[in-house]
C-alpha positions in Angstrom: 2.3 161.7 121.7 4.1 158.9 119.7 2.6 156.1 121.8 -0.5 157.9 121.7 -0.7 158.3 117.7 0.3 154.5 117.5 -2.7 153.4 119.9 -5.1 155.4 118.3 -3.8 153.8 114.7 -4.5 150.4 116.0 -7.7 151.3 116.9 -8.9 152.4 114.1 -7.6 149.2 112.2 -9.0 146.9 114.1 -12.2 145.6 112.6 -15.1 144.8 115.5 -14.7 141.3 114.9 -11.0 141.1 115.7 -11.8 143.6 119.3 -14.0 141.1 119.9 -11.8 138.0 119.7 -9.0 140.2 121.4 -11.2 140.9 124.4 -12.1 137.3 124.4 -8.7 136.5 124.3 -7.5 138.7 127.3 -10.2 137.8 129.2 -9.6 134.3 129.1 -5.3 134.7 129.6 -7.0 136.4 132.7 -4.7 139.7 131.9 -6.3 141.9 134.5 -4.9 139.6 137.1 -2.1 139.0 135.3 -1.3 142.5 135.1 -2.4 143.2 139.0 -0.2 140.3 139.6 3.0 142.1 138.1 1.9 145.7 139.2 2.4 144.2 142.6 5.5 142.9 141.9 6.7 146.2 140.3 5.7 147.6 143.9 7.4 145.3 146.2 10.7 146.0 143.4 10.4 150.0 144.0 10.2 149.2 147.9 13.6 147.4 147.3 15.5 149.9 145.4 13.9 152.7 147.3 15.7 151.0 150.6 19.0 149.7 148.8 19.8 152.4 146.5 17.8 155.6 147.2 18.2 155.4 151.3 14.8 155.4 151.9 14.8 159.0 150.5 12.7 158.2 147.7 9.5 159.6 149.3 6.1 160.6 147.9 7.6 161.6 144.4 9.0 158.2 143.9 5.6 156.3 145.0 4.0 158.6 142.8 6.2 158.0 139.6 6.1 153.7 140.4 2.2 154.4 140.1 2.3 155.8 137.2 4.4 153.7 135.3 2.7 150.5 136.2 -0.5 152.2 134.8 -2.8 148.9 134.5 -4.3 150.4 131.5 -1.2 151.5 129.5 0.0 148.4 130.5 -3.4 146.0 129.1 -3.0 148.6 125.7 0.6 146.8 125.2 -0.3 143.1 125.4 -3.5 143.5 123.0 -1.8 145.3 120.9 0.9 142.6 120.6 -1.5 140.2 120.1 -3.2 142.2 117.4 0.3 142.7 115.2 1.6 139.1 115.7 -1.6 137.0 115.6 -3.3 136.5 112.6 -7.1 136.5 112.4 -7.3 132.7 112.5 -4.1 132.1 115.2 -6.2 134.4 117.4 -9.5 132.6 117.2 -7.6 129.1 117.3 -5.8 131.0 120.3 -9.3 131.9 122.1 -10.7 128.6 121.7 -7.5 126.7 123.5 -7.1 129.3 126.4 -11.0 129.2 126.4 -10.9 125.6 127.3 -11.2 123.8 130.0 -7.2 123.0 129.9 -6.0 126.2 128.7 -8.1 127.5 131.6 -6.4 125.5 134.3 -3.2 126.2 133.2 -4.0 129.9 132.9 -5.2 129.7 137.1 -2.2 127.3 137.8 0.3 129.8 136.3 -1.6 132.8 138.1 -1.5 131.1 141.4 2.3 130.2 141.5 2.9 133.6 140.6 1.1 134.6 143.7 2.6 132.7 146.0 6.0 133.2 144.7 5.9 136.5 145.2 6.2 135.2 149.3 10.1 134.6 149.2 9.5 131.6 151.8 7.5 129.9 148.9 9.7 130.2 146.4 12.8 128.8 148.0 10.6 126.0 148.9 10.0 125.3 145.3 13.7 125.8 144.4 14.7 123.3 146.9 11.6 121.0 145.3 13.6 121.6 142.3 16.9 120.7 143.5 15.5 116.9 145.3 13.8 116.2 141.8 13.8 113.3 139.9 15.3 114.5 137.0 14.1 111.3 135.2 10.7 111.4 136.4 8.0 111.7 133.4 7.2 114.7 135.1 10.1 116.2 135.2 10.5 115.4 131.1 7.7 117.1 129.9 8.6 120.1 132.4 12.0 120.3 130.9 10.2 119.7 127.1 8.0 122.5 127.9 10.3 125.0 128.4 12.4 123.9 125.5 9.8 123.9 123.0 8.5 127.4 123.7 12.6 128.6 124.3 12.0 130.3 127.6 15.2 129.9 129.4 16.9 131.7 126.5 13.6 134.3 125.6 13.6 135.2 129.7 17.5 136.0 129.7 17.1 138.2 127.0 14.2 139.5 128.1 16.1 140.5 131.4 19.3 141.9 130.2 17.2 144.2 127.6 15.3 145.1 130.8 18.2 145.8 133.0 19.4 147.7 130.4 17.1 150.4 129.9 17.3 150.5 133.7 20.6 151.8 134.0 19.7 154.0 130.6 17.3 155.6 132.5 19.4 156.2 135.4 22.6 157.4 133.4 20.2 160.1 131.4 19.8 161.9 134.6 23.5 161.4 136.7 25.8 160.3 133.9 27.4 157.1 132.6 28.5 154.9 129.4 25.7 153.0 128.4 28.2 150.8 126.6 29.8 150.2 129.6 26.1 148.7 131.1 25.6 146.5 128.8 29.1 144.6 128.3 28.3 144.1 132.0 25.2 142.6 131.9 26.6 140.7 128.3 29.7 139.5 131.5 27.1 138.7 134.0 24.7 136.4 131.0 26.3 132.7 132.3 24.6 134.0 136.0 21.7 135.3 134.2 21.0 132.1 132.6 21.5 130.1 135.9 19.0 132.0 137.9 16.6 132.1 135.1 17.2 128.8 135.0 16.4 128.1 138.8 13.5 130.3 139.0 11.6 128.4 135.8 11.8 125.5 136.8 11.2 125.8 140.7 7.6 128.1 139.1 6.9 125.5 136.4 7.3 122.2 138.3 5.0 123.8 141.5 2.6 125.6 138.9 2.0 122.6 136.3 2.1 119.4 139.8 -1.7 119.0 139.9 -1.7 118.3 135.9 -2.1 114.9 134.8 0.4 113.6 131.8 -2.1 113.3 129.4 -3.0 117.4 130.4 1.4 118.0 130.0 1.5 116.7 126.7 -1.5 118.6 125.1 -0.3 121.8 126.3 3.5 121.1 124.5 1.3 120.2 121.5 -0.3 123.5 121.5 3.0 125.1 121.7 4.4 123.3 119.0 1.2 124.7 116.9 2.2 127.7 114.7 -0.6 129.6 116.5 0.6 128.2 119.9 4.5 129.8 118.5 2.4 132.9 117.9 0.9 133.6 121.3 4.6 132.7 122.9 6.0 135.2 120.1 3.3 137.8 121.4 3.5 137.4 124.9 7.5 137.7 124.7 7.0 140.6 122.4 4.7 142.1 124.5 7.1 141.7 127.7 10.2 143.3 126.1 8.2 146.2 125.1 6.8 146.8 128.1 9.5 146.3 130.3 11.9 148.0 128.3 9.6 151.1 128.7 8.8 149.9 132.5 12.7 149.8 133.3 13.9 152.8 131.6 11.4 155.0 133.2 12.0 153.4 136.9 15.5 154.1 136.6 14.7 157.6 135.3 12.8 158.1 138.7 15.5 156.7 140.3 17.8 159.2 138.9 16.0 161.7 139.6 16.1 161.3 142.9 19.4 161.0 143.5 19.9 164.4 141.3 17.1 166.2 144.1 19.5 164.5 146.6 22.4 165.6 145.4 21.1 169.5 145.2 
């Protein structure tokens, strides 16, 4: 009911004007398939867990709860309304009119794409060891490497991840027990692998994703990001993870508690 009060709130704030540059702005981040994209990921996840820590035993009640809480909708009402809080009303329209461009609309596909195909395990080895034979010293490989430094995102993703693993393990604790202090000095042990892996996997995505742009296509998109609406959107969309996420994990492991509980009875 919470969630529900804040969601009508931000409704009735937001002038027509700024739902129109909002949808505008989803439409052209292509956040439908953005959010297919990650729904399907969720799935192959629960498939996982379902197999390594439930036994298989997991059943229709566990399909059922993985559906409902990678609700597209709930899930599209979390990004906007990121966007709304963080962006101001001229950072959104400056926002539109990059992502609405032909650039920001190539890298928006390119992104989408490498997602895809990472999500076949084959592929994305093949781009870690692409990663591994690079030439470090290649101009590509710079403004790669400048990319992800500008917009922070080996050190946003691993914090992203431990907050998410986190509320995982909260979840599963609220149902069969456990220190959640315990958790997290763990994961806080485990950040130095963290922050290799995250490590790995941008740069295998990013140097596969961004290979068809040109260098003069590279360095407008860091120049956006150095923009203070192009810190904006990467504020917003990192925002708009943890949030979601957070809520996404905690629940999961809640299912996966309960399960075990059933199990156990």
């Amino acid at each position: 009911m919470r969630l529900l009060a804040a969601v009508l709130s931000l409704a009735l704030s937001v002038t027509p004007a700024v739902a129109e540059q909002i949808d505008r702005l989803m439409t052209a981040l292509h956040m439908d398939e953005v959010i297919e994209l990650l729904r399907h990921e969720g799935q192959m996840q629960a498939q996982e867990i379902n197999t390594t820590m439930l036994d298989g035993a997991g059943g229709a009640y566990f399909a059922t709860q993985i559906d409902m809480i990678y609700d597209p909708d709930w899930m599209r009402d979390q990004f906007s309304t990121a966007f709304v809080e963080t962006l101001s009303d001229s950072q959104m329209e400056r926002a539109v009119l990059f992502f609405e461009s032909d650039l920001g609309q190539t890298v928006v596909r390119l992104e989408n794409s490498a997602r895809q195909a990472f999500q076949d395990e084959t592929i994305e080895e093949m781009a870690q060891d692409a990663y591994s034979a690079q030439d470090q010293d290649s101009t590509f490989f710079q403004l790669v490497d400048e990319y992800i430094e500008v917009n922070e995102l080996i050190e946003k993703n691993v914090k992203s991840a431990v907050s998410a693993d986190y509320n995982f393990f909260r979840g599963l604790n609220s149902e069969i027990g456990g220190d959640d202090g315990e958790v997290l000095a763990q994961l806080l042990a485990e950040k130095d692998a963290i922050t290799q892996e995250t490590r790995t996997w941008l740069y295998s995505f990013l140097l596969m994703a961004y290979q068809p742009l040109d260098e003069a296509q590279l360095r407008e998109n860091i120049a956006f990001s150095r923009t203070q609406t192009g810190r904006a959107v990467n504020e917003a969309f990192f925002d708009s993870f943890d949030r979601t996420y957070d809520k996404i994990y905690y629940r999961l492991g809640l299912a996966v508690s309960q399960v075990l509980r059933g199990s156990d009875l």
